[in-house]
C-alpha positions as CSV (number, residue, x, y, z in Angstrom):
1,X,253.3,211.0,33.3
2,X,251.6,210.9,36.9
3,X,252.0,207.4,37.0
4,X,255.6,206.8,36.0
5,X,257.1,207.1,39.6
6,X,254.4,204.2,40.8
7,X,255.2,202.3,37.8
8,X,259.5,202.5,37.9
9,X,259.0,202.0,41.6
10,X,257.3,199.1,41.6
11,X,258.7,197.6,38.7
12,X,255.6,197.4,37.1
13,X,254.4,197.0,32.9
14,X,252.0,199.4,31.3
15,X,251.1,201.1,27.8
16,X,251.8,205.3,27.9
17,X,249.7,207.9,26.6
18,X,251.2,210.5,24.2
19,X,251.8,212.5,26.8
20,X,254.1,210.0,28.6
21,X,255.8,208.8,25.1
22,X,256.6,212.3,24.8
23,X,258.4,212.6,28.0
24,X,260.2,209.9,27.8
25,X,260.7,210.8,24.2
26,X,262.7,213.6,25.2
27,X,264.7,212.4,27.9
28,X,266.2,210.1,25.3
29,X,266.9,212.7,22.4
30,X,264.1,211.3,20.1
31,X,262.5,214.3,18.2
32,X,259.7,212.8,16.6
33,X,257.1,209.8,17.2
34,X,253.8,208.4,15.2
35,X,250.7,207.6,17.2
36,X,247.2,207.4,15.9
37,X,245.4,210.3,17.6
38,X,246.2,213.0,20.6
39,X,243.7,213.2,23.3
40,X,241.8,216.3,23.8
41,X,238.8,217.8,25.1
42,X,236.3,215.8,25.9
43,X,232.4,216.4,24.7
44,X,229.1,216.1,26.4
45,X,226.0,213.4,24.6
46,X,224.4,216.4,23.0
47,X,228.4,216.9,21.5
48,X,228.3,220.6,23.5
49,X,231.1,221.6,24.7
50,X,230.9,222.2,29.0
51,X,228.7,219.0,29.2
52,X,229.8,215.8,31.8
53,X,233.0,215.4,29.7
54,X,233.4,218.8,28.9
55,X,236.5,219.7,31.9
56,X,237.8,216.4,31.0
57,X,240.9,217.7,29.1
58,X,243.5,215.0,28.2
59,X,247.3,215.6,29.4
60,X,248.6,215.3,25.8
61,X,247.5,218.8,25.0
62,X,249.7,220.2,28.4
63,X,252.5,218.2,27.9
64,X,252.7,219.1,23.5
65,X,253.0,223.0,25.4
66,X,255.9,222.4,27.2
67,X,257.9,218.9,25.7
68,X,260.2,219.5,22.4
69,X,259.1,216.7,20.3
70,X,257.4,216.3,17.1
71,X,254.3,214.5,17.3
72,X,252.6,212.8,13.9
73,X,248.8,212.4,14.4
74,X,245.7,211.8,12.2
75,X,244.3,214.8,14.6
76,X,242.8,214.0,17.9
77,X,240.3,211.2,18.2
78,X,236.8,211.8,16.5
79,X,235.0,211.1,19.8
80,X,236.5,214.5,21.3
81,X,235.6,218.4,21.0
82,X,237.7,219.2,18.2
83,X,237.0,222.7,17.9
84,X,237.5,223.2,21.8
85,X,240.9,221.2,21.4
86,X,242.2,223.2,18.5
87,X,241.6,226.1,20.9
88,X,243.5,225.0,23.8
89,X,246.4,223.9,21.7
90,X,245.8,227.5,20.3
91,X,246.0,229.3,24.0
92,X,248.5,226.8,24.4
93,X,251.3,228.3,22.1
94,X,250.9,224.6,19.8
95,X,251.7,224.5,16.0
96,X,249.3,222.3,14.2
97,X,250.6,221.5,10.9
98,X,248.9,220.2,8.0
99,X,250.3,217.3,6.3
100,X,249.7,218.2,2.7
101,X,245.9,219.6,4.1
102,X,244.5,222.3,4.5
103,X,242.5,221.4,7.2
104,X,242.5,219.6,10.8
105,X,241.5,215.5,10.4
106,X,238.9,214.0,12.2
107,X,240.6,211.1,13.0
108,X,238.8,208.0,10.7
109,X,237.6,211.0,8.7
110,X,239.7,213.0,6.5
111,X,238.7,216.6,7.8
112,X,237.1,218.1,10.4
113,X,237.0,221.7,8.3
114,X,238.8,223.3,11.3
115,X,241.0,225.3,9.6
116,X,245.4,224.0,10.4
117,X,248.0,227.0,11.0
118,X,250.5,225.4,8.0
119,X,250.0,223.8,5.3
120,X,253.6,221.7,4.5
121,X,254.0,219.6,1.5
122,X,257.2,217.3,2.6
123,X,259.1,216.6,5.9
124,X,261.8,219.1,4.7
125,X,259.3,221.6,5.5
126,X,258.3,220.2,8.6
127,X,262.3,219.9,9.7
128,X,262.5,223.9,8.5
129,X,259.6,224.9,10.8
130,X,260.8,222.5,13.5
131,X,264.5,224.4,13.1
132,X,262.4,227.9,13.3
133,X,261.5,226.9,16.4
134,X,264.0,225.8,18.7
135,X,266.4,228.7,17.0
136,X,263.5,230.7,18.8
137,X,263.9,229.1,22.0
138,X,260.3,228.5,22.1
139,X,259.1,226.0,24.3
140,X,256.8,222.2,23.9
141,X,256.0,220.5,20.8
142,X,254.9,220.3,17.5
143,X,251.8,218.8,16.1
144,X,252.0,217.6,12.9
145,X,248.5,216.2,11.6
146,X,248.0,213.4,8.9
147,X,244.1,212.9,7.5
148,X,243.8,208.9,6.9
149,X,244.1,207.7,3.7
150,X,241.2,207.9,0.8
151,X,240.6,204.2,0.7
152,X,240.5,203.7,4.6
153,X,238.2,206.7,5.1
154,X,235.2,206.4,7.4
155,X,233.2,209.6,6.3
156,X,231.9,211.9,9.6
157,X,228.1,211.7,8.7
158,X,228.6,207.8,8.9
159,X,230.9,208.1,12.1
160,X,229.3,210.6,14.1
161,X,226.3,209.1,14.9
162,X,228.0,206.2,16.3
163,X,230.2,208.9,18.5
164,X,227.4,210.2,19.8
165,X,226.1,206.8,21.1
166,X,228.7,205.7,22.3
167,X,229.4,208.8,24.5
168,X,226.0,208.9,25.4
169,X,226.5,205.5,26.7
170,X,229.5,206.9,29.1
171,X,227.8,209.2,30.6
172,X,224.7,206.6,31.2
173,X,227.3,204.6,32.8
174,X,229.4,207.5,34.8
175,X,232.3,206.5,33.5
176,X,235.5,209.3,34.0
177,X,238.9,210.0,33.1
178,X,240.9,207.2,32.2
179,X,237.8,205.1,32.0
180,X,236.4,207.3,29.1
181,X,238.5,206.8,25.9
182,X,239.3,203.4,26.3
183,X,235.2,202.6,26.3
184,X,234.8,204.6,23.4
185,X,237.4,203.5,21.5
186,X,236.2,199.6,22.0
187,X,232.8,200.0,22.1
188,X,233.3,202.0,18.2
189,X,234.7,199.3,17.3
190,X,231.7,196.8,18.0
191,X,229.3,198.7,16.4
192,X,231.1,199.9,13.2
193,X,231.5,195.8,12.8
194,X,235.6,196.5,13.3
195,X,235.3,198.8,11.0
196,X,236.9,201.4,13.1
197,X,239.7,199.0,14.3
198,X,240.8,198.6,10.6
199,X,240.5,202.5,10.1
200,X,242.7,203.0,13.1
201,X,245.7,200.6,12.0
202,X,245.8,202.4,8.4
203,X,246.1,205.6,9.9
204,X,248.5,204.4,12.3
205,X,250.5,202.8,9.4
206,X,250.5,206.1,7.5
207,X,251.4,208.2,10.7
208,X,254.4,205.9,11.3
209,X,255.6,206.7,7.5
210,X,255.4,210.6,7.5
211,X,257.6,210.2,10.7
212,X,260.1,208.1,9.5
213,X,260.6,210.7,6.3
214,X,260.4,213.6,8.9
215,X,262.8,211.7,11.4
216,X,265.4,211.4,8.5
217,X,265.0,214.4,7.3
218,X,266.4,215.9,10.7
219,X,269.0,213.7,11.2
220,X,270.5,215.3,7.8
């Protein structure tokens, strides 16, 4: 979102973060997108909480508390503090909704065991809750969380390891903000032999599904 004004100004290309999509999301009426994950809090090597990365809290989370669009996720990405994001979201005033789960997914795992606030079975129930809401007049988002499917699982006792390497490896190098989930994200991929990178584009693929039955669903 920061960026947009340098970026229409000087007519320049660029990919947006979910917080940006949103935005521009709502200025165009669009209720509901698929991505793969939000972005989050960040963690620290040891995976504490409060570490180098643990202030490093993604815009996604602010702009979900105050833009009126439905978001369809896997959950954040696995390489974040997901008990520290549920949280925020949480203090935040966010719905997390669980896509026929119970529980909050890790991403290229199927659940974190963070406990969701809703369990919904089918997008008219997502559409009912969304409804609920904006007859409430309450402000920002909705999250609306998707575990990967069975086949394209990566389990988190084979995954976090890696994580933790890899973050390691950022705060070996300094690396901050912006510079943080992009290295992650690429540098999982080259030691999980792509296995990541074909773990993401199932999820996506899935994502992009719910959202199409939940975007028809409100346009009923």
């Amino acid at each position: 979102r920061r960026d947009l004004p340098i970026v229409v100004a000087r007519k320049m290309n660029g990919a947006s973060t979910v917080a940006t999509t949103m935005w521009v999301a709502n200025r165009f009426g669009i209720e509901v997108f698929a991505t793969g994950g939000i972005g989050g809090v960040h963690q620290s090597a040891s995976g504490a909480q409060g570490g180098a990365l643990g202030m490093d809290i993604s815009a996604d989370l602010e702009e979900l508390a105050q833009t009126p669009v439905i978001v369809v996720c896997a959950g954040a990405k696995a390489i974040l503090d997901l008990p520290a994001t549920l949280e925020y979201l949480e203090t935040r005033g966010v719905t997390v909704v669980g896509w026929q789960s119970d529980t909050f997914p890790a991403f290229y795992s199927r659940s974190s065991g963070l406990p969701v606030d809703v369990r919904v079975e089918s997008a008219a129930e997502v559409a009912e809750l969304w409804r609920a809401k904006r007859a409430l007049g309450l402000p920002g988002g909705m999250l609306v969380t998707a575990p990967i499917p069975v086949a394209d699982e990566i389990p988190a006792v084979e995954i976090e390891p890696t994580i933790l390497q890899a973050v390691a490896e950022v705060e070996e190098k300094g690396l901050r903000s912006a510079q943080v989930t992009p290295y992650l994200l690429s540098r999982l991929a080259e030691l999980t032999g792509e296995r990541s990178l074909r773990a993401n584009l199932a999820l996506l693929k899935n994502n992009a599904r719910i959202a199409g039955q939940i975007a028809v669903e409100l346009s009923q």
